[in-house]
C-alpha positions in Angstrom: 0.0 0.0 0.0 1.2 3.8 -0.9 1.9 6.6 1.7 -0.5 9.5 1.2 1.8 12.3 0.5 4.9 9.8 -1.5 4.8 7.2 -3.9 8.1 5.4 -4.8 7.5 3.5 -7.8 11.0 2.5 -10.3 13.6 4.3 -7.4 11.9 7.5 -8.2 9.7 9.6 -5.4 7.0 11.4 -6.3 5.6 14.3 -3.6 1.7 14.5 -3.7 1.1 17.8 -1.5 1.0 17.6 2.0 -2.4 19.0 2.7 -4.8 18.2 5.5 -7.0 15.4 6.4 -9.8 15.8 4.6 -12.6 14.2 2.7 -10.5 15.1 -0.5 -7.5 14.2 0.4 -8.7 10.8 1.5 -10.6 10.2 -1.9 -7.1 11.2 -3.4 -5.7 8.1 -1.7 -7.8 5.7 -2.2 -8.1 7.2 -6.1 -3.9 6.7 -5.9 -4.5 2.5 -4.4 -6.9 1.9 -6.7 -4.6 3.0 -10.2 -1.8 0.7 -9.0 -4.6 -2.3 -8.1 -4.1 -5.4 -10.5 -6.9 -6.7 -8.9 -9.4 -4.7 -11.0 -8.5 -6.9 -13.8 -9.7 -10.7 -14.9 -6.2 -12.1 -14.5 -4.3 -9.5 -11.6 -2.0 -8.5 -14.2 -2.8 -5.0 -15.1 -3.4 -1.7 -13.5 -4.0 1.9 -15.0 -0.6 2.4 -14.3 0.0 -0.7 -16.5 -0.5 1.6 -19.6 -0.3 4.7 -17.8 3.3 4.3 -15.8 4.2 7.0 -14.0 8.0 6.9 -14.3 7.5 7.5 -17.8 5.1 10.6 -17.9 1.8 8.3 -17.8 2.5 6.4 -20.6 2.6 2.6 -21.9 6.6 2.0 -22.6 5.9 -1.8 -21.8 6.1 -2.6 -25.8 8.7 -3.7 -28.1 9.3 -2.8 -31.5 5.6 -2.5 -33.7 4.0 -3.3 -30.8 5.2 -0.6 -28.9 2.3 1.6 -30.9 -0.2 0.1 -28.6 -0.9 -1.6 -25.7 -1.1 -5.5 -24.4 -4.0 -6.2 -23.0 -4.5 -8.2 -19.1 -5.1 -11.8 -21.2 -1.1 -11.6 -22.0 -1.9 -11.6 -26.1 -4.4 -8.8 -27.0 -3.1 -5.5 -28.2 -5.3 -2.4 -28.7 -5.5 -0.1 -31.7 -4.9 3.3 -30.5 -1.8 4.4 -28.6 -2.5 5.1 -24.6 -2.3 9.1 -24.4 -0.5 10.3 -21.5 -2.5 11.0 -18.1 -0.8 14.1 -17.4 -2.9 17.1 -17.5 -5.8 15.2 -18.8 -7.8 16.9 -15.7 -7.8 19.6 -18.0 -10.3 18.5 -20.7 -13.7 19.9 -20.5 -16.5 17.7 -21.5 -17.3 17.1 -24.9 -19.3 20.0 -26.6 -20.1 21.3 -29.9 -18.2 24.9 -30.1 -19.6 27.8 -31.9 -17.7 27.5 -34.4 -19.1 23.9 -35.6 -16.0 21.7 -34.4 -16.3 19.4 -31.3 -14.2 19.5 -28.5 -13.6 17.8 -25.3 -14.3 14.6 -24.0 -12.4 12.2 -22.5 -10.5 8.9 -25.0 -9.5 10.1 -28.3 -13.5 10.1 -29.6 -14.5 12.2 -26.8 -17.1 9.4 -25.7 -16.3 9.6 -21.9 -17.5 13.7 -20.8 -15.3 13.3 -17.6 -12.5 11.8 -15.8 -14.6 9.3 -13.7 -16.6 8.4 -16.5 -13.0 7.5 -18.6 -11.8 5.3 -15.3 -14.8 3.5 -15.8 -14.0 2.1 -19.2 -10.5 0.0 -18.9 -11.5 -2.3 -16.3 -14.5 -3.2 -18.6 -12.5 -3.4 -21.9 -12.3 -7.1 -23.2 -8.7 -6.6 -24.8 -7.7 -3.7 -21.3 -8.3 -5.2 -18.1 -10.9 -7.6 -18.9 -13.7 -7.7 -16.5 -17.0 -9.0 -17.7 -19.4 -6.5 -15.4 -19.3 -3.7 -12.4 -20.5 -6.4 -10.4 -17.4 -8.5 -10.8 -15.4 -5.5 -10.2 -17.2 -4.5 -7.0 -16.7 -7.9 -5.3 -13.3 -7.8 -6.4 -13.0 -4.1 -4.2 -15.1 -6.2 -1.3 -12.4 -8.5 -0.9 -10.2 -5.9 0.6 -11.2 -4.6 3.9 -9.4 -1.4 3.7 -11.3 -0.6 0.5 -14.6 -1.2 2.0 -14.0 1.0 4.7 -13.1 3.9 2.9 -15.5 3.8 0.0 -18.6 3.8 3.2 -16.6 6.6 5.0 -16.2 8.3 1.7 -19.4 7.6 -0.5 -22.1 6.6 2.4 -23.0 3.4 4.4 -25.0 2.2 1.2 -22.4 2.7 -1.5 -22.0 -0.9 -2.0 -25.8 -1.8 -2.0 -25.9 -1.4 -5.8 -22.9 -2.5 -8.0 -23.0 0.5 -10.4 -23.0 3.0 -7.5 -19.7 1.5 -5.9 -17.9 0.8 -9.6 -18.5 4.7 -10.3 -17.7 5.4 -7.0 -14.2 3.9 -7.6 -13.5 5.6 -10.5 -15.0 9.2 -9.2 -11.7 7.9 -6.8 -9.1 7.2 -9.3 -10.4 10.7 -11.0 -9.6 12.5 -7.8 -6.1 10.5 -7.9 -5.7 12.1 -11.4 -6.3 16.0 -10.3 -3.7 15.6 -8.2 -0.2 17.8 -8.8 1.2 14.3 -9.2 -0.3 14.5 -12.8 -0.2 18.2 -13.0 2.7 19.8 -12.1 3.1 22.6 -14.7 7.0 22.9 -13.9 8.6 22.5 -16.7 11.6 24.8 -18.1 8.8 26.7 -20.3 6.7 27.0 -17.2 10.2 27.7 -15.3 10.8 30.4 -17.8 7.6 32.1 -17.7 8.0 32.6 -14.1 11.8 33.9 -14.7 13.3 30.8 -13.5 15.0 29.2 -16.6 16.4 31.3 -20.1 15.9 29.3 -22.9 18.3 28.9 -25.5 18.8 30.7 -28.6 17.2 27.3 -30.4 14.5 26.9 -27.8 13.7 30.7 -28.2 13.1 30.7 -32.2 11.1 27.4 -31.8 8.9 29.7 -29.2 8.6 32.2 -31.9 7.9 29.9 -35.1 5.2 27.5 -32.5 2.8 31.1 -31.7 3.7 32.8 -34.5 0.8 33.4 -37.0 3.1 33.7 -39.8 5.3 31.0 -40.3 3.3 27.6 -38.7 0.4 27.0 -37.7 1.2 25.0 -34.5 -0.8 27.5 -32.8 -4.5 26.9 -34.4 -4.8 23.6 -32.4 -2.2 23.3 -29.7 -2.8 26.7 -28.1 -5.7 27.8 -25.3 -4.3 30.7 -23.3 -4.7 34.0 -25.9 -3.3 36.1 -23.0 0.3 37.1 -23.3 0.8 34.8 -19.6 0.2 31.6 -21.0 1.8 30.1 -17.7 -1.0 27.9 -17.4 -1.0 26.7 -21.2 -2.1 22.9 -21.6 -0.7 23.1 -25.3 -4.2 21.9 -26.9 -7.5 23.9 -27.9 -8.9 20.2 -27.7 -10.8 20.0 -30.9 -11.3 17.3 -33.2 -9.7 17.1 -36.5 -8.5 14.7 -39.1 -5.0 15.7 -40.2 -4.4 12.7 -42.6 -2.7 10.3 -40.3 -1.7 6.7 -42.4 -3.1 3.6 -41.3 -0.6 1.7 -39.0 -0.8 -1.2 -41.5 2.2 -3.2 -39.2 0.2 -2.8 -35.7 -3.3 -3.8 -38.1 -1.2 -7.3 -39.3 -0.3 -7.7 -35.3 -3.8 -7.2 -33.6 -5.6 -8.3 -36.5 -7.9 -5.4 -36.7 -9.6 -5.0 -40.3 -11.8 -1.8 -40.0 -11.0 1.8 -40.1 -10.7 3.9 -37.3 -13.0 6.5 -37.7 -12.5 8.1 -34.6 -15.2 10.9 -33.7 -17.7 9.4 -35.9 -17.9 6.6 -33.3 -19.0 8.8 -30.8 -22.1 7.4 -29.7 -23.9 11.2 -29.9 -21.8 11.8 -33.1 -23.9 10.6 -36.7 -22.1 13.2 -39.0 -20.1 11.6 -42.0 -18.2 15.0 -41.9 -16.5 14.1 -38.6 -15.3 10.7 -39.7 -11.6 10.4 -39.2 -11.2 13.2 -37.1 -9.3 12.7 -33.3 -8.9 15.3 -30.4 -5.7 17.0 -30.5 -3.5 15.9 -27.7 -1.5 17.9 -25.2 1.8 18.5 -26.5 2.9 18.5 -22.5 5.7 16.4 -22.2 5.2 15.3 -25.7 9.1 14.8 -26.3 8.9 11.7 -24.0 5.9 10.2 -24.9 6.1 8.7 -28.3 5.1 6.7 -30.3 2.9 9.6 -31.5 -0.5 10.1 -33.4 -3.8 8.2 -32.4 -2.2 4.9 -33.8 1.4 5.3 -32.8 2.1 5.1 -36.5 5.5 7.5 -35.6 8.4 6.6 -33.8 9.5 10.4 -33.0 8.9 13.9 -32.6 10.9 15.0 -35.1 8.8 12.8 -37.7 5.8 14.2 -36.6 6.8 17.4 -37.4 8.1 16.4 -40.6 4.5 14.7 -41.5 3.2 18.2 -40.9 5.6 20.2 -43.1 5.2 17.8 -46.4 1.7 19.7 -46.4 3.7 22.9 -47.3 6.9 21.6 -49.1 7.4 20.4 -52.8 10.5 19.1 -51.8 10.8 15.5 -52.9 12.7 15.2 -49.8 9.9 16.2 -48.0 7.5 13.7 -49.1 9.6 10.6 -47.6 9.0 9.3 -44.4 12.5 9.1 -42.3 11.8 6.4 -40.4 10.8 3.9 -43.7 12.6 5.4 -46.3 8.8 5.7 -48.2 6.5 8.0 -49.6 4.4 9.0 -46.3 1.4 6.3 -46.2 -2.2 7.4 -47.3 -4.3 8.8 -45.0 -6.9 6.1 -42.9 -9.7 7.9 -43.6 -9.2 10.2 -47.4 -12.0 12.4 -46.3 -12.7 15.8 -43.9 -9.1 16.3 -43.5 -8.4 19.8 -42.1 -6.4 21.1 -44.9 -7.6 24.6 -44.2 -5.0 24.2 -40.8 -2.7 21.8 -42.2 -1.7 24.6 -45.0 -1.2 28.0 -43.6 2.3 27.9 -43.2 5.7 28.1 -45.5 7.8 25.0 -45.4 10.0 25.0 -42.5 14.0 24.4 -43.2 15.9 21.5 -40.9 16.7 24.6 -38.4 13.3 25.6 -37.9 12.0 21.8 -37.5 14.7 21.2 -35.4 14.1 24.8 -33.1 10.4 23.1 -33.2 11.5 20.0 -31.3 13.8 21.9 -29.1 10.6 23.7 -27.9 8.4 21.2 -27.5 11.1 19.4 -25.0 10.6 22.6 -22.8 7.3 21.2 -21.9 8.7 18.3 -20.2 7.9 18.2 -16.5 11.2 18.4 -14.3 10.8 14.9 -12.9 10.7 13.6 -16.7 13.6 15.7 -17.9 16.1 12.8 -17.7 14.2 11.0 -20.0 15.6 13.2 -22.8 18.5 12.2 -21.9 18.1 8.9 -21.7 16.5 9.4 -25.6 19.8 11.2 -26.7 
């Protein structure tokens, strides 16, 4: 069992703040038990922190190779067909909505179908190729076996709570979502937080990928993966979250692994969501410590940051060059789904030289939080 205030998990501590004894703070910690608990799955070998590890910015980095794109599920051979999106800063997504401008945004998965964070926690366990549990009611007695459990979910959720299997289940993820608000998963210190608050100077290359990522001239990084329109944007999550569909190939190596033969069509499987126009369209991510948590896109069809970048400039450059994937020495693959792609974003901008995709990348590392910064340099 974790300490309340520090979690030691792969010889690294984590600090949770040290804040009184209240009704909160002990949903936080049974929220925190419950995301390390195998025993919410069939076979007591996965956790959220299974996919979601927190040594490596809440993200699966359990995978080898093609596989790495996804994650295995709790029955030791299934593997999933969209990437696990880090947890950080996730607490940040409003629930899914239709903005006045016509474009959803929100919601929690990559379709938006879950409108919170409890409602998200509720999904894994219940996944046949995640965690594997057939009902609520199998994971409720599964919580009744530990006393500890039982005694904080009637302190915290009423004498009753486990008098009806669908209260308790969403009473344990309402926990795990409290686990999740936590600074644990929302730090904001990293050197571009540090510098806003006059703490860090960034380099001459981190500095001119600043300008080129909120410029409105020469990208058009900014259309999607900026909030804050003030000029402190120290509380930036790096993600207006809308839903669009920038072209991403089909990850035809993952599909000949998991055996998955339909398109993702990603918002248009929204169970509110009938519009052919929002087929192939995902919510853009957080680009928050984005430089340690490849693979990238909704499929993990790229290795690196660098590539991802690339993908976006061969919208803008008529360089042959520009038209080949690094990482398979190929034309870039054809998009999933052909249709609604946002080319009205994907095209604003010139084509960016190797110096200004590189001062890209060097930016986007400067939204690492502190405790992940040795990660890139473990990736150098």
């Amino acid at each position: 069992m974790f300490s309340r205030h520090t979690l030691v998990l792969l010889g690294l501590a984590f600090a949770l703040p040290a804040t009184a004894n209240t009704l909160a703070t002990q949903k936080e910690h049974l929220g925190q038990q419950l995301f390390f608990d195998t025993a919410l799955s069939k076979n007591f070998t996965q956790s959220c922190a299974s996919c979601h590890q927190v040594g490596q910015a809440f993200v699966d980095k359990r995978g080898q190779g093609v596989a790495a794109a996804v994650s295995l599920g709790d029955d030791g051979h299934s593997l999933g067909d969209r990437n696990a999106p880090t947890v950080t800063y996730a607490a940040a997504i409003p629930p899914f909505h239709l903005k006045a401008n016509g474009i959803y945004a929100g919601g929690l998965f990559l379709d938006g179908r879950a409108a919170t964070l409890a409602e998200q926690a509720e999904g894994p366990p219940l996944n046949p190729i995640e965690m594997g549990m057939t009902s609520a009611a199998e994971v409720v007695a599964r919580l009744k076996l530990n006393s500890n459990y039982v005694a904080a979910f009637k302190q915290l959720y009423g004498e009753q709570v486990f008098a009806d299997s669908d209260t308790a289940y969403k009473a344990m993820a309402d926990a795990i979502a409290a686990f999740e608000r936590t600074a644990l998963f929302n730090p904001y210190d990293s050197k571009y937080d540090r510098e806003q608050r006059g703490e860090y100077t960034f380099t001459d290359e981190e500095e001119l990928g600043r300008t080129l990522f909120f410029s409105q001239q020469f990208t058009n990084c900014n259309q999607c993966h900026q909030l804050e329109t003030t000029p402190n944007r120290s509380g930036e999550v790096f993600t207006n979250f809308e839903y669009h569909n920038i072209g991403v190939p089909e990850n035809k190596a993952l599909r000949a692994m998991n055996g998955v033969k339909v398109l993702d069509e990603g918002l248009f499987q929204h169970p509110d969501v009938n519009d052919p126009a929002q087929r192939g369209k995902f919510r853009t991510p957080t680009l928050r410590n984005v430089a340690v948590t490849g693979p990238y896109m909704h499929n993990g069809v790229f290795e690196d940051l660098r590539t991802v970048v690339l993908f976006y400039n061969k919208f803008n450059s008529k360089a042959a060059k520009r038209q080949i994937n690094p990482e398979t020495g190929e034309l870039w693959g054809e998009p999933e789904i052909a249709e609604n792609i946002s080319m009205d974003l994907l095209t604003m901008g010139p084509a960016l030289d190797d110096r200004r995709i590189d001062a890209l990348v060097a930016f986007m590392k400067t939204l690492t939080d502190q405790r992940y910064e040795h990660l890139l340099k473990a990736k150098q």
